[in-house]
C-alpha positions as CSV (number, residue, x, y, z in Angstrom):
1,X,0.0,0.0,0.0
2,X,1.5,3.8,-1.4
3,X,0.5,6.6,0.5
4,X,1.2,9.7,-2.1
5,X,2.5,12.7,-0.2
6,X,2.1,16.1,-1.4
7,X,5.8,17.6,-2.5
8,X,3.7,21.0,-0.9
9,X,3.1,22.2,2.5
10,X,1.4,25.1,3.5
11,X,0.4,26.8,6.7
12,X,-2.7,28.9,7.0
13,X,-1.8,31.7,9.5
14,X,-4.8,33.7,8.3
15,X,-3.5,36.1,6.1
16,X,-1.1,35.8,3.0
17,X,2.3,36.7,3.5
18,X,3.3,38.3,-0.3
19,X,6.9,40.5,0.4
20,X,10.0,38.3,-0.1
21,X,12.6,38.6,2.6
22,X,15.0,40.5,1.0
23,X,12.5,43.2,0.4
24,X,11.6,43.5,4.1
25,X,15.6,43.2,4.8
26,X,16.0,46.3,2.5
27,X,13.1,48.1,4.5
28,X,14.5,47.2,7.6
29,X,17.6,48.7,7.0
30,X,16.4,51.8,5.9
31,X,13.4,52.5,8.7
32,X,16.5,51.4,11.1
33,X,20.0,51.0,9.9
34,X,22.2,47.8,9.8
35,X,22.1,47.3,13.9
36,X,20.8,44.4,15.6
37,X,17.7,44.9,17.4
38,X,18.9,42.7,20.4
39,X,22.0,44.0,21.3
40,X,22.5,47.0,19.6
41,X,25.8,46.3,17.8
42,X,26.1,46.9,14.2
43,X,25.6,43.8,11.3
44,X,28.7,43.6,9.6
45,X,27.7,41.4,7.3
46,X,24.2,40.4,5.6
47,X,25.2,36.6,6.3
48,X,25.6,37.4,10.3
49,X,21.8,38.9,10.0
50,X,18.5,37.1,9.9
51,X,15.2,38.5,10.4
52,X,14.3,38.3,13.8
53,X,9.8,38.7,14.4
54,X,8.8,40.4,17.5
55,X,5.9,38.1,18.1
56,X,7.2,34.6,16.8
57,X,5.1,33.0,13.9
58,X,4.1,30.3,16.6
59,X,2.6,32.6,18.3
60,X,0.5,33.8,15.6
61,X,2.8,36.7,14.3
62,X,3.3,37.5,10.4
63,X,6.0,38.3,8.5
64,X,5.3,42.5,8.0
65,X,7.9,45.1,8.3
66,X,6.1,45.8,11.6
67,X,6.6,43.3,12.8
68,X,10.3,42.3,12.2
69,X,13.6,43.8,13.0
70,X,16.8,42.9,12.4
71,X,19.3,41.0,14.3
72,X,22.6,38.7,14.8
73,X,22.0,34.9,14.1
74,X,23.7,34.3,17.4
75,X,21.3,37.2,19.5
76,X,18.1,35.3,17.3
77,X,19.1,31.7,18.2
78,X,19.9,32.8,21.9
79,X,16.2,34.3,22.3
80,X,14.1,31.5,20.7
81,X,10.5,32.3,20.5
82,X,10.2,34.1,23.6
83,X,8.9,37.3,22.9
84,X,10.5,40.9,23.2
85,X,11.1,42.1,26.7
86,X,9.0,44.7,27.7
């Protein structure tokens, strides 16, 4: 018995998510500079940076400008999904 897998999957988060990451990168940059959001230093590099979301997408949060910022990998990957410190 062959189960046939779709090569596709999708998540439904409610609402369509249509700007690719290196336009919301460029926006980033220009609303805020090339500085991580998490520690302040400055990105040297566009491979050290990642787009960090202030509410994580498994808690429900979308990829807009508002709601991304820039950061280190190493700052991202130490803060996880918590969310941003108030």
């Amino acid at each position: 018995m062959y189960i046939k897998l779709s090569a596709k999957v999708t998540r439904d988060y409610g609402a369509k998510e249509t700007r690719s990451r290196q336009f919301i990168r460029r926006q980033l940059i220009n609303k805020n500079g090339a500085t991580c959001a998490l520690c302040g230093k400055p990105i040297e590099t566009m491979k050290d940076c990642t787009i960090d979301r202030i509410v994580s997408i498994s808690k429900g949060g979308l990829t807009t400008i508002e709601n991304c910022q820039l950061a280190h990998k190493k700052c991202n990957a130490h803060r996880g999904n918590r969310g941003a410190k108030k």
